[in-house]
C-alpha atoms as a printed R data frame, in Angstrom:
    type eleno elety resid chain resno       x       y       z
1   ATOM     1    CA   UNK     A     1 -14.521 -32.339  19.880
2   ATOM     2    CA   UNK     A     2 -17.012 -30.915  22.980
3   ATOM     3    CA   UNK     A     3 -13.516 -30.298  24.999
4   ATOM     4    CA   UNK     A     4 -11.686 -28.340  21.999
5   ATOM     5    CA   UNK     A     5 -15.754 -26.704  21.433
6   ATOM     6    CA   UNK     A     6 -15.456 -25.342  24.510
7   ATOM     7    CA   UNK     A     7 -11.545 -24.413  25.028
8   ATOM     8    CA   UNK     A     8 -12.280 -22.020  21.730
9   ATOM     9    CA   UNK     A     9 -15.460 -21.024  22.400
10  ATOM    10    CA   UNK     A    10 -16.996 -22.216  19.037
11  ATOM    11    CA   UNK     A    11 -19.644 -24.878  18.296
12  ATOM    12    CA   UNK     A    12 -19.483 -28.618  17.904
13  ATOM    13    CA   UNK     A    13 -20.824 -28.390  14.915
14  ATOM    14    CA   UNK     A    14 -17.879 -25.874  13.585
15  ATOM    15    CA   UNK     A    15 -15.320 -28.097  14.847
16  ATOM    16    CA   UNK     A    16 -16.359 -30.929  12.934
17  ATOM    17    CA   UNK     A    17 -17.099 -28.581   9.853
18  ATOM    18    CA   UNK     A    18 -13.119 -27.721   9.833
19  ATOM    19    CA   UNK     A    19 -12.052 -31.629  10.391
20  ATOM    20    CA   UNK     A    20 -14.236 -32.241   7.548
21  ATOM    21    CA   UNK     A    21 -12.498 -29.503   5.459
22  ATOM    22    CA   UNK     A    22 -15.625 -28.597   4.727
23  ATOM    23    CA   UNK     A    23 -15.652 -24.492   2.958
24  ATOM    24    CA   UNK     A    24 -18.241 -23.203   5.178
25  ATOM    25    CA   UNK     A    25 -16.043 -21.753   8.060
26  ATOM    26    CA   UNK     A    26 -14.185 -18.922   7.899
27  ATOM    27    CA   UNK     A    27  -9.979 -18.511   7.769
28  ATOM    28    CA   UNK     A    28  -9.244 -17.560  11.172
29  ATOM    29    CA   UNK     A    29 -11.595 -19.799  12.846
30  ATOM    30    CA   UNK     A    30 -10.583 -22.704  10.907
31  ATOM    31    CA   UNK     A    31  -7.013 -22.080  11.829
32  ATOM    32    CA   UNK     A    32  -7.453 -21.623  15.307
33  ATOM    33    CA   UNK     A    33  -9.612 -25.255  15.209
34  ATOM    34    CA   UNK     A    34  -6.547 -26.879  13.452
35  ATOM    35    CA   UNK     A    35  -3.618 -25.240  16.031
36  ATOM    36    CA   UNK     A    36  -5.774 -26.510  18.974
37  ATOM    37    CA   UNK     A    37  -6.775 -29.976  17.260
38  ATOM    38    CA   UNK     A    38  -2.611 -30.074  16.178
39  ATOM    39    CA   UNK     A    39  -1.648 -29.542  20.472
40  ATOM    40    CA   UNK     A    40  -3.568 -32.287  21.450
41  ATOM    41    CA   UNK     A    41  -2.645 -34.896  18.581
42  ATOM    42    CA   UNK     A    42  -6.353 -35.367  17.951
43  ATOM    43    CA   UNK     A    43  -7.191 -38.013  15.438
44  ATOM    44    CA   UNK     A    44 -10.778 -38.132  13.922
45  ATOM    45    CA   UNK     A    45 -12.884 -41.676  15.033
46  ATOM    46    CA   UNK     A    46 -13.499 -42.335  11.593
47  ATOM    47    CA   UNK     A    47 -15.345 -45.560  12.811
48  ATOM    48    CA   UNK     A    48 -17.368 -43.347  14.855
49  ATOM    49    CA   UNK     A    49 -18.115 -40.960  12.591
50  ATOM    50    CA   UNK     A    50 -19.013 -43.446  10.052
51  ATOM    51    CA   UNK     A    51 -21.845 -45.271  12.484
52  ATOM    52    CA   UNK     A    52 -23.600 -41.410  12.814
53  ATOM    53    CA   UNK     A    53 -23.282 -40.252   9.208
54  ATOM    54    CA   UNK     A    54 -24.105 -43.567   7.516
55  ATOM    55    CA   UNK     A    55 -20.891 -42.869   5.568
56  ATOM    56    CA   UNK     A    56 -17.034 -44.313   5.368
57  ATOM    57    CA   UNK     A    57 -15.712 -41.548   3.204
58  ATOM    58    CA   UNK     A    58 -13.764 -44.021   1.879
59  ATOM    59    CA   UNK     A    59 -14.114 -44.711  -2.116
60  ATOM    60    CA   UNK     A    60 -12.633 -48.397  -3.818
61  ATOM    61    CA   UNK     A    61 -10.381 -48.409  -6.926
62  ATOM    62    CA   UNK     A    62 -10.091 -51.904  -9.143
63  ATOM    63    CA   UNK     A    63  -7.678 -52.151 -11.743
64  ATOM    64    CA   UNK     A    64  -6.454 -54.826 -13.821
65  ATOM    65    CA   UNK     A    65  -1.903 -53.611 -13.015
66  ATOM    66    CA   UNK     A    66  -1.136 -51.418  -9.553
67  ATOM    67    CA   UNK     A    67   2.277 -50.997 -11.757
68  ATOM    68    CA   UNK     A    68   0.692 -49.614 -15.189
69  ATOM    69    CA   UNK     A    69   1.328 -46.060 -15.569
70  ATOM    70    CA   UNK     A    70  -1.969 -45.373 -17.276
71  ATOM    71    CA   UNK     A    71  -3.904 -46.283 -14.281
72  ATOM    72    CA   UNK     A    72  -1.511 -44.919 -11.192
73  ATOM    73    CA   UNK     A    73  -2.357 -41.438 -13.485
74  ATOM    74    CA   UNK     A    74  -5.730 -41.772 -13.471
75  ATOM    75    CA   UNK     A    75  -5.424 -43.030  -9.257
76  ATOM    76    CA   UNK     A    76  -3.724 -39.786  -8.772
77  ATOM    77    CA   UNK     A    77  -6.168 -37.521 -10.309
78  ATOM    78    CA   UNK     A    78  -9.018 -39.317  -8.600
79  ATOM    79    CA   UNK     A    79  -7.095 -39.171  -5.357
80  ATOM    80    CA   UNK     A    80  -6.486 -35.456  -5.682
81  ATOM    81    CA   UNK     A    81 -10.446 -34.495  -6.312
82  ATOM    82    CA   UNK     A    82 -11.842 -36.755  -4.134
83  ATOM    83    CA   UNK     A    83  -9.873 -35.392  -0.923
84  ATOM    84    CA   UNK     A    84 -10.487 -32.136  -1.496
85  ATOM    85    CA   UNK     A    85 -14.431 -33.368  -0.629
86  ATOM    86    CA   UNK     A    86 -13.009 -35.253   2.595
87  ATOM    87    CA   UNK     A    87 -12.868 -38.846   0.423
88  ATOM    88    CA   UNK     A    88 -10.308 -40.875   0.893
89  ATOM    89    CA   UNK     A    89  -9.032 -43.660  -2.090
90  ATOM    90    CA   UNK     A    90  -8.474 -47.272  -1.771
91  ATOM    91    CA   UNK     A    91  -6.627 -49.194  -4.624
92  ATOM    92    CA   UNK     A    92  -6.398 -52.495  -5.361
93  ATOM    93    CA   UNK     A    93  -5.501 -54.795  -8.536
94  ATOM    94    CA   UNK     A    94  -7.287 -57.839 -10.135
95  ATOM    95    CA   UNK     A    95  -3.964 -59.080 -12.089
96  ATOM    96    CA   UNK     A    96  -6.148 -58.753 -14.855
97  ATOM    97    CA   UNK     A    97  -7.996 -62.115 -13.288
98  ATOM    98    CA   UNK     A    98 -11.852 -61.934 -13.131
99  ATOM    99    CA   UNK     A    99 -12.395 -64.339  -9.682
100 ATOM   100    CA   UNK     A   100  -9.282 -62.026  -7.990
101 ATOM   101    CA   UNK     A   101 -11.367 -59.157  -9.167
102 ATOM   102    CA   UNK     A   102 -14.427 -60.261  -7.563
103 ATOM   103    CA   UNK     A   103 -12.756 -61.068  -4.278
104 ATOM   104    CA   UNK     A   104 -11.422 -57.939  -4.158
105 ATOM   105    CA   UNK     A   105 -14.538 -56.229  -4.571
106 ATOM   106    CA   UNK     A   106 -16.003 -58.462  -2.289
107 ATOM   107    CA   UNK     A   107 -13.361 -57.344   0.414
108 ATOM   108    CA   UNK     A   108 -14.263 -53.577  -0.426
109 ATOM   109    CA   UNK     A   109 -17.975 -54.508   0.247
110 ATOM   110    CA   UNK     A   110 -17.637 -55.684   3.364
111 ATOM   111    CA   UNK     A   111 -15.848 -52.392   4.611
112 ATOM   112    CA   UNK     A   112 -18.874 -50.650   3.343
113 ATOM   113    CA   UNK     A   113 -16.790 -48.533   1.168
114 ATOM   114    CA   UNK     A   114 -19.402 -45.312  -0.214
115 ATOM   115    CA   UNK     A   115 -18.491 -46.188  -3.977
116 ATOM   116    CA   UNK     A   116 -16.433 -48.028  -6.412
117 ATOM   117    CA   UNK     A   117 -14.560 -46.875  -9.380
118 ATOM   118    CA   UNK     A   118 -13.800 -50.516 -11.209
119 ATOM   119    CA   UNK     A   119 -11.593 -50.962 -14.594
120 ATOM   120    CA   UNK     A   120 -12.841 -54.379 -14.852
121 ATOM   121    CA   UNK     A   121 -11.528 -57.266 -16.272
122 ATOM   122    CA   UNK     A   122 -14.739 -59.261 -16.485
123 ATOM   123    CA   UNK     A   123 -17.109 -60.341 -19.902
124 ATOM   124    CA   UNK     A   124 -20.251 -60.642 -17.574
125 ATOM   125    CA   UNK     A   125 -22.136 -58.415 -15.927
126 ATOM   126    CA   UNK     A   126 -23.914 -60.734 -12.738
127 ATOM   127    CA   UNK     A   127 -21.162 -59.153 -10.290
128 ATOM   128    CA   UNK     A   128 -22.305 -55.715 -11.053
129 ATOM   129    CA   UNK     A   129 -26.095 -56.435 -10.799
130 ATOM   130    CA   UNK     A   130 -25.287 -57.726  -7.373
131 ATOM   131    CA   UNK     A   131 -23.215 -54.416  -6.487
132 ATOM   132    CA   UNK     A   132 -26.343 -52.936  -7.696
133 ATOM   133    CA   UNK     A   133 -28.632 -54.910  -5.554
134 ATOM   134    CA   UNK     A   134 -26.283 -53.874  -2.269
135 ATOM   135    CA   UNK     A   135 -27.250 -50.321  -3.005
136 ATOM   136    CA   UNK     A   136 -23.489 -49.291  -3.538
137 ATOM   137    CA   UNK     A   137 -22.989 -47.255  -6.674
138 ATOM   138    CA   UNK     A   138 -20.125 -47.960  -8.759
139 ATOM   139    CA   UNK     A   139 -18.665 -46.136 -11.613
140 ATOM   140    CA   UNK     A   140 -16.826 -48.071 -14.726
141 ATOM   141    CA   UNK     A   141 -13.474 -46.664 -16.004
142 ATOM   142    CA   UNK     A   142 -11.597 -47.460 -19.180
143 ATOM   143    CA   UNK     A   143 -13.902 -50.546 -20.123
144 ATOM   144    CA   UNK     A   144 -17.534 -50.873 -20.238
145 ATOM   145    CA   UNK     A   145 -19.637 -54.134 -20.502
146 ATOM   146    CA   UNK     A   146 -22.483 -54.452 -22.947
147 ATOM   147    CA   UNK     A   147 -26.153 -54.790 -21.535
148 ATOM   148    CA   UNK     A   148 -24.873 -53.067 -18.302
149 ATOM   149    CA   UNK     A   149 -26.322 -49.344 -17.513
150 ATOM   150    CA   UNK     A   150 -23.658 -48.024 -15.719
151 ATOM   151    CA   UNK     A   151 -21.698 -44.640 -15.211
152 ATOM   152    CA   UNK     A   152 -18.579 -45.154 -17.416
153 ATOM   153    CA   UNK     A   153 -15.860 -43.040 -18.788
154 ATOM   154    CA   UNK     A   154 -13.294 -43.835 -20.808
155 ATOM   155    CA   UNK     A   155 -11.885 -43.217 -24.119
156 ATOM   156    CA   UNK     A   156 -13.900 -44.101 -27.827
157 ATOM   157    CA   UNK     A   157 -11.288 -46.892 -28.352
158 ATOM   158    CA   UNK     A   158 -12.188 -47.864 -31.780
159 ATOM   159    CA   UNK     A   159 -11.323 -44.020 -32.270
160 ATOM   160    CA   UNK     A   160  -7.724 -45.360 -31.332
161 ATOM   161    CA   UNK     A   161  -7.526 -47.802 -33.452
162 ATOM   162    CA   UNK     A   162  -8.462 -45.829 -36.439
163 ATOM   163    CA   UNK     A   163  -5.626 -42.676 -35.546
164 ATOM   164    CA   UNK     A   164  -2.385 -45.269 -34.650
165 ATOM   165    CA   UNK     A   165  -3.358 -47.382 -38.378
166 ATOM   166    CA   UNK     A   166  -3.951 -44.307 -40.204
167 ATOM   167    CA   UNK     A   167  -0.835 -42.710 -39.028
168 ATOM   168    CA   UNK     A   168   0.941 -45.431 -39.881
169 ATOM   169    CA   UNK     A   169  -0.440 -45.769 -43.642
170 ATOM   170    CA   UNK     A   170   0.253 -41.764 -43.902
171 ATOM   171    CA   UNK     A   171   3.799 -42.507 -43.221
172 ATOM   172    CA   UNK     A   172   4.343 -45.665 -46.049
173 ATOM   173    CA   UNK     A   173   3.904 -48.533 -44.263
174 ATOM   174    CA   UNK     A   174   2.455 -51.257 -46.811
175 ATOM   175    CA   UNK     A   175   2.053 -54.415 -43.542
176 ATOM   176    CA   UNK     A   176   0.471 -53.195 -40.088
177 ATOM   177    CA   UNK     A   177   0.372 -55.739 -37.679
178 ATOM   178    CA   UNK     A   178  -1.400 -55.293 -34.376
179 ATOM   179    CA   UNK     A   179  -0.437 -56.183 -30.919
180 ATOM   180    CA   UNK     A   180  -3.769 -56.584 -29.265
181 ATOM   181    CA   UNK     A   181  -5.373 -56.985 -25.439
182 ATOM   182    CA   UNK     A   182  -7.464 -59.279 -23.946
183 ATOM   183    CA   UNK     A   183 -11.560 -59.449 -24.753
184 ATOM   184    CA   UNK     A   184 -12.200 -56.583 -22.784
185 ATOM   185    CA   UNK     A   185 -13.935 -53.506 -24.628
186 ATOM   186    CA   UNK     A   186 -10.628 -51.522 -25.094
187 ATOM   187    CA   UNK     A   187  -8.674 -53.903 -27.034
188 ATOM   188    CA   UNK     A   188 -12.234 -54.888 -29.030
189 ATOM   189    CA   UNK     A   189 -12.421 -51.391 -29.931
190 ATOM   190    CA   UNK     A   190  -9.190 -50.962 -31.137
191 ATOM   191    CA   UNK     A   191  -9.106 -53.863 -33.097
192 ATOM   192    CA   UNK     A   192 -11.952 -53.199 -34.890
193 ATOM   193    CA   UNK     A   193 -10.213 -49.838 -35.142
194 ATOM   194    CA   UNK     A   194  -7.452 -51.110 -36.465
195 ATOM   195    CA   UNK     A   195  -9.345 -53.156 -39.288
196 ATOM   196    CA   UNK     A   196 -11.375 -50.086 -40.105
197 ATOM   197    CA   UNK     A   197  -8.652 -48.206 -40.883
198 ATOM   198    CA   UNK     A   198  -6.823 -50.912 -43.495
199 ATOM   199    CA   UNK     A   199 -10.005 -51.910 -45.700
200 ATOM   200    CA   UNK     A   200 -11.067 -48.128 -45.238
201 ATOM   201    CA   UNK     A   201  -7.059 -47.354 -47.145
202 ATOM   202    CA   UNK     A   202  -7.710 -50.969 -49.429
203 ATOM   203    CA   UNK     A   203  -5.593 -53.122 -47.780
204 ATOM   204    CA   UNK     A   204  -6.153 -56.932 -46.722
205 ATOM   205    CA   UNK     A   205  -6.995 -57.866 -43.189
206 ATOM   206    CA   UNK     A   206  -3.905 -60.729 -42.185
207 ATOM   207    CA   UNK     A   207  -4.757 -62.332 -39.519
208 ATOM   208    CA   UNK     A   208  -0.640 -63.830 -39.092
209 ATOM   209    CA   UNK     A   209  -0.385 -59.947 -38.411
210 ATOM   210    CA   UNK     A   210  -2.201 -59.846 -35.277
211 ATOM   211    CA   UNK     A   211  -1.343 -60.921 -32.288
212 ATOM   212    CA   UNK     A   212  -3.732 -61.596 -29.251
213 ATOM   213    CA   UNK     A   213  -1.714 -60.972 -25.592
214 ATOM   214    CA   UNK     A   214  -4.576 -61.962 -22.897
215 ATOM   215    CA   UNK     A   215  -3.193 -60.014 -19.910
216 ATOM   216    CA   UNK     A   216  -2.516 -56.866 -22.274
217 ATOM   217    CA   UNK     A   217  -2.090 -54.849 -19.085
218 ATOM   218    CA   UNK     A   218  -0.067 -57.093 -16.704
219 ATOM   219    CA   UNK     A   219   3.909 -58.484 -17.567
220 ATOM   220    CA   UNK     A   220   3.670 -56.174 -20.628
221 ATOM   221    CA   UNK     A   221   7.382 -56.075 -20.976
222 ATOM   222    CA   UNK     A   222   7.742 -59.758 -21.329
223 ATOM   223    CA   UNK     A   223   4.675 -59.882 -23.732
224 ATOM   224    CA   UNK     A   224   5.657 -57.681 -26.061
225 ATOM   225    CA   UNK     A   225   9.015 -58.768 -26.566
226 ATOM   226    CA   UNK     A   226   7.052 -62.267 -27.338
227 ATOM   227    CA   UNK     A   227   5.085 -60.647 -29.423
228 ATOM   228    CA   UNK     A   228   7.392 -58.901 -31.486
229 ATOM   229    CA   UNK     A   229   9.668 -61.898 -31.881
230 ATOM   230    CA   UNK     A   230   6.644 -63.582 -33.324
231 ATOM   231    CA   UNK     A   231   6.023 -60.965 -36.193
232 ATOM   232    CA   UNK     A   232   9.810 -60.741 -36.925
233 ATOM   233    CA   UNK     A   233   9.676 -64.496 -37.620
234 ATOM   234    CA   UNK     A   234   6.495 -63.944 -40.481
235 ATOM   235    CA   UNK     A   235   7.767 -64.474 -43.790
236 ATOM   236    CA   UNK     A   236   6.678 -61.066 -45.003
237 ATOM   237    CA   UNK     A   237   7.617 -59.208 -41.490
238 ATOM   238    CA   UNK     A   238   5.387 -55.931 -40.808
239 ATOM   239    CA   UNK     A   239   6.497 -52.746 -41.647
240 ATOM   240    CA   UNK     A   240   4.947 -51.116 -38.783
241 ATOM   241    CA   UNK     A   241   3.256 -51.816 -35.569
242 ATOM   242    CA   UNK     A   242   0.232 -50.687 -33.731
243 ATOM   243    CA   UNK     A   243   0.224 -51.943 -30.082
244 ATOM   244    CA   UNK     A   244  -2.901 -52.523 -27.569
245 ATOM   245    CA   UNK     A   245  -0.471 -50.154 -24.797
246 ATOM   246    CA   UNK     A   246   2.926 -48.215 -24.262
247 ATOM   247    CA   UNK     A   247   4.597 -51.009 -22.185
248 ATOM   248    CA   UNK     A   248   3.638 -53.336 -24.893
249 ATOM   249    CA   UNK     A   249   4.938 -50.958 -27.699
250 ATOM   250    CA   UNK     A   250   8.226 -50.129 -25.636
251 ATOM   251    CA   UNK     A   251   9.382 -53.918 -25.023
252 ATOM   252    CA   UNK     A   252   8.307 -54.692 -28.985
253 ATOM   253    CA   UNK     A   253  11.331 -51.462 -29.460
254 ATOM   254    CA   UNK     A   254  13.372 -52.881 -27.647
255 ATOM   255    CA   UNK     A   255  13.216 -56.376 -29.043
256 ATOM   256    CA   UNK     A   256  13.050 -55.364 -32.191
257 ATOM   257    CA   UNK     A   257  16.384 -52.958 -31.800
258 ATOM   258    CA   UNK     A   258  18.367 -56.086 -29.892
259 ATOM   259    CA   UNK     A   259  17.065 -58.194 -33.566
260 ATOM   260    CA   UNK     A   260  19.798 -55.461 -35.153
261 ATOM   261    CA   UNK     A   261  16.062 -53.599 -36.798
262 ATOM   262    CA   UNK     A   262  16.209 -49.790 -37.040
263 ATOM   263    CA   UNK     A   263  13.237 -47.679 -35.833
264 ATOM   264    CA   UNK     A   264  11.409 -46.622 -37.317
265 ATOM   265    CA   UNK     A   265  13.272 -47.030 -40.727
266 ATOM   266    CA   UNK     A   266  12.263 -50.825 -40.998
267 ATOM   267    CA   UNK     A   267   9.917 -51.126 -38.680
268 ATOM   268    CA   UNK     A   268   7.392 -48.027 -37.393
269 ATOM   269    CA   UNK     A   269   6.070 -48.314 -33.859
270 ATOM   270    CA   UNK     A   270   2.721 -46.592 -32.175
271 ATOM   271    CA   UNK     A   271   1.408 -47.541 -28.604
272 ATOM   272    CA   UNK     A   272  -1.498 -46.579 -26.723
273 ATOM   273    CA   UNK     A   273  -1.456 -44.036 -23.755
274 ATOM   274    CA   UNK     A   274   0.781 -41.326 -24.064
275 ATOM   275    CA   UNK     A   275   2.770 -42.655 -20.748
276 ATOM   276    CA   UNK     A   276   5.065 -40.688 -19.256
277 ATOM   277    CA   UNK     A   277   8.562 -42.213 -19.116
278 ATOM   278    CA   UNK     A   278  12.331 -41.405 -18.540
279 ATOM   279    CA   UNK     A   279  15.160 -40.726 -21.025
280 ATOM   280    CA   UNK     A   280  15.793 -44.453 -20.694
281 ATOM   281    CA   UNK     A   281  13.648 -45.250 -23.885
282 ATOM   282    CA   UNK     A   282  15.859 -45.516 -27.212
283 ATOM   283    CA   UNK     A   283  13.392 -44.827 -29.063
284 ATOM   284    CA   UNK     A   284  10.562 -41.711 -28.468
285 ATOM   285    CA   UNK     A   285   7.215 -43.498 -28.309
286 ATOM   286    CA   UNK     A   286   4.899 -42.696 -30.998
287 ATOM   287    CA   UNK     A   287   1.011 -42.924 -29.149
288 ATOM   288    CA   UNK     A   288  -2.672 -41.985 -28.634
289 ATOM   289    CA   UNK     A   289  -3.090 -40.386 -25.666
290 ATOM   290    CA   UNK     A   290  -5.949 -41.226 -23.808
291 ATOM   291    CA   UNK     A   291  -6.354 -38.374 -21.406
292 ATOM   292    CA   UNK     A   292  -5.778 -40.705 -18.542
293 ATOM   293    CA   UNK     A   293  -5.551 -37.415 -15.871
294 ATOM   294    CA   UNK     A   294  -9.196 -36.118 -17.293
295 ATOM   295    CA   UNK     A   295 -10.891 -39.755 -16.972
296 ATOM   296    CA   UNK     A   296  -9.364 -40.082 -13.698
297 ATOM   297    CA   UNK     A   297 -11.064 -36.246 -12.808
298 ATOM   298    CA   UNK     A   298 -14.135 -37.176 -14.492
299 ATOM   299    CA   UNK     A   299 -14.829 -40.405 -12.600
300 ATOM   300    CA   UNK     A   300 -13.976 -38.391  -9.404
301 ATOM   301    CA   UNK     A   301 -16.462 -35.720 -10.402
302 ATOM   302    CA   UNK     A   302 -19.668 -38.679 -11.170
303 ATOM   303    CA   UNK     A   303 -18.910 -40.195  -7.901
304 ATOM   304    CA   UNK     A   304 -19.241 -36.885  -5.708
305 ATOM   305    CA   UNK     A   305 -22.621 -36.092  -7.649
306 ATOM   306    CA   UNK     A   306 -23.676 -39.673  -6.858
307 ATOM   307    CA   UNK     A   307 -22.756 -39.348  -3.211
308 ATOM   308    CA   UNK     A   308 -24.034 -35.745  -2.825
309 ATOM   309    CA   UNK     A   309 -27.210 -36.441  -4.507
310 ATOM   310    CA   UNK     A   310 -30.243 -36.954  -2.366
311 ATOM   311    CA   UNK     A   311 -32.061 -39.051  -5.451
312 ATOM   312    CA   UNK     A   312 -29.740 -41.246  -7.132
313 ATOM   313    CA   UNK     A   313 -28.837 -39.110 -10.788
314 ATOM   314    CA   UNK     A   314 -28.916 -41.416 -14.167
315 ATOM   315    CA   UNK     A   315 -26.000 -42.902 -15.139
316 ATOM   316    CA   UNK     A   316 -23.293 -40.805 -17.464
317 ATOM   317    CA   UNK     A   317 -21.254 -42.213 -19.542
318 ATOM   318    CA   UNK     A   318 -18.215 -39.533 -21.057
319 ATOM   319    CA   UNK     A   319 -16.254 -41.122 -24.400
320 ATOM   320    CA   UNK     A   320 -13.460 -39.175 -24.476
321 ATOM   321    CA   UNK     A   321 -11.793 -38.360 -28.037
322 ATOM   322    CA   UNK     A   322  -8.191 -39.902 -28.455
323 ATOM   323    CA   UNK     A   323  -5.264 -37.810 -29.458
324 ATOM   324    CA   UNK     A   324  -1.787 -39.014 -32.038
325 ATOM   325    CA   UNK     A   325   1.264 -37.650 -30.208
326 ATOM   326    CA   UNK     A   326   3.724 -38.533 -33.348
327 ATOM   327    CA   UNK     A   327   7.185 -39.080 -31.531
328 ATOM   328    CA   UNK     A   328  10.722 -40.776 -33.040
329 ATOM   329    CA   UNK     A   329   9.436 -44.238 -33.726
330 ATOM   330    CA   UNK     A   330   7.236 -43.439 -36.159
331 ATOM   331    CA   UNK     A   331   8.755 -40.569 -38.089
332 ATOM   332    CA   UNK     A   332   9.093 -40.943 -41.396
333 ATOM   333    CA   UNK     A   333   8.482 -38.752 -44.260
334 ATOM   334    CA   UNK     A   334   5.206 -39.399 -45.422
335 ATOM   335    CA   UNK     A   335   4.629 -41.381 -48.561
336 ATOM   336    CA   UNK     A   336   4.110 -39.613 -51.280
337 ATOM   337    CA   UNK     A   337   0.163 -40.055 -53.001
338 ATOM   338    CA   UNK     A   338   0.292 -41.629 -56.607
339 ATOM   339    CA   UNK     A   339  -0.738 -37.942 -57.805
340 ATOM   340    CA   UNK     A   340   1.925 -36.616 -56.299
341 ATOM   341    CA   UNK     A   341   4.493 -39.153 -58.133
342 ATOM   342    CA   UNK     A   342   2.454 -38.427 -61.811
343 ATOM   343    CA   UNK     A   343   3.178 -34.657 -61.310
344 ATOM   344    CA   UNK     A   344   6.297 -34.921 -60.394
345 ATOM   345    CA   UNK     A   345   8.141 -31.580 -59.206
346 ATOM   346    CA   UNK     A   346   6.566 -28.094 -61.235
């Protein structure tokens, strides 16, 4: 840095400014620093850099599937914010599996990562007062843990719950079943969602109608075929379908169609997370959307105030409101109201 200082007759101080894309220098200096840095194949000693500045400008991401859509979309926007700062993401999964997930924190520890980002799979909260006790803040996505005072964002996921039943009941079906997740606040939420919405409309709670799939997140494709083939077996089979996820919802569809069923003219299908997929579905997916891009940006905008803050700020927590994209496997004409059948056509 001293040697390319000198060739260009700037400061230190400017040099490292530009390898830190850091705003304060102007265009042509900047791309005189980067032409001359570019001849001699310099690489920044982030080691080095990290022993004088206290700093690894690195930042961890846990989540429970590296393959879910919903959180590679919310990895993305994260990754995108945070380099524009100089911040570099780190991603690794927990397989939905509580001691992998605190071994892999433990791992992200020990490189003295700045801050974690951590959808956790976890129903206690000791491993988070000991992040807290190391003095590395941390910043909860997609599930929160009760008694814990943390920064969190997510979605209000009994909110979900409530908009995929609803929909459902707007569009005739008379038995909802409900594909659910594992105890993590998510699937809680939408469960009690879910419930909400049927004694809100006066219908009975059946318990034969929903079933619980404990890694909600991980082999979804597998799971929800299981899951489906369970409810087509009930005596009184559902009429329509709310599932914990889109991979759930998507292999339930595509059981369901291989059982000879017609969607969503016997059987009406919503999912969770507005996932973006190919033309490979046979069915258009019916979902909430969760806004996976703006948690992802939101979580990325807490963790550089936390790290630019001289006094640690108090923890935020952003519920984002949920959002019914109404696609093919749920579009039906909606049922007609019993007023609406007494009047008859004027």
């Amino acid at each position: 840095m001293k040697d390319i200082a000198k060739d260009l007759g700037v400061s230190v101080i400017t040099v490292s400014k530009v390898l830190r894309n850091h705003p304060d220098v102007g265009d042509e200096t900047r791309n005189r620093v980067l032409a001359r840095v570019k001849e001699l194949n310099y690489q920044l000693n982030l080691a080095a850099r990290s022993l004088v500045t206290g700093r690894s400008y690195l930042v961890g991401l846990v989540v429970p599937d590296l393959l879910h859509p919903f959180f590679a979309e919310i990895a993305k926007a994260l990754s995108e914010v945070l380099r524009k700062s100089g911040y570099y993401l780190i991603v690794t999964s927990s397989d939905e599996d509580p001691e992998l997930e605190e071994q892999e924190i433990n791992q992200l520890l020990a490189r003295r990562l700045d801050t974690l980002i951590i959808a956790s799979c976890r129903t206690t909260v000791d491993l988070f007062f000991r992040i807290q006790n190391q003095k590395i803040p941390y910043v909860l996505i997609d599930r929160w843990l009760p008694g814990l005072s943390s920064n969190f964002v997510g979605v209000d996921d009994e909110a979900v719950g409530v908009l995929a039943t609803r929909h459902l009941i707007d569009i005739g079906c008379k038995r909802i079943a409900h594909i659910r997740g594992p105890e993590t606040s998510p699937a809680i939420g939408r469960l009690q969602g879910y419930k909400r919405a049927l004694l809100e409309s006066g219908m009975k709670i059946v318990n034969d109608y929903i079933i619980a799939e404990p890694k909600g997140d991980v082999e979804s494709k597998q799971r929800g075929a299981e899951a489906m083939s369970r409810l087509l077996a009930l005596k009184a089979r559902p009429d329509g379908v709310f599932c914990f996820n889109d991979p759930l919802a998507m292999a339930a569809i595509n059981y369901a169609t291989k059982e000879g069923l017609r969607i969503p003219a016997d059987i009406a299908v919503v999912g969770c997370g507005n996932l973006h997929y190919d033309d490979s579905l046979r069915v258009g997916l019916s979902s909430i959307d969760q806004h996976s891009r703006q948690i992802g940006e939101e979580a990325a905008r807490i963790t550089l105030s936390i790290l630019n803050s001289k006094v640690p700020p108090a923890p935020e927590s952003i519920v984002l409101q949920p959002e019914l994209i109404v696609r093919e496997s749920s579009q039906r004409r909606p049922a007609m109201n019993a007023r609406s059948r007494r009047r008859g056509p004027r």
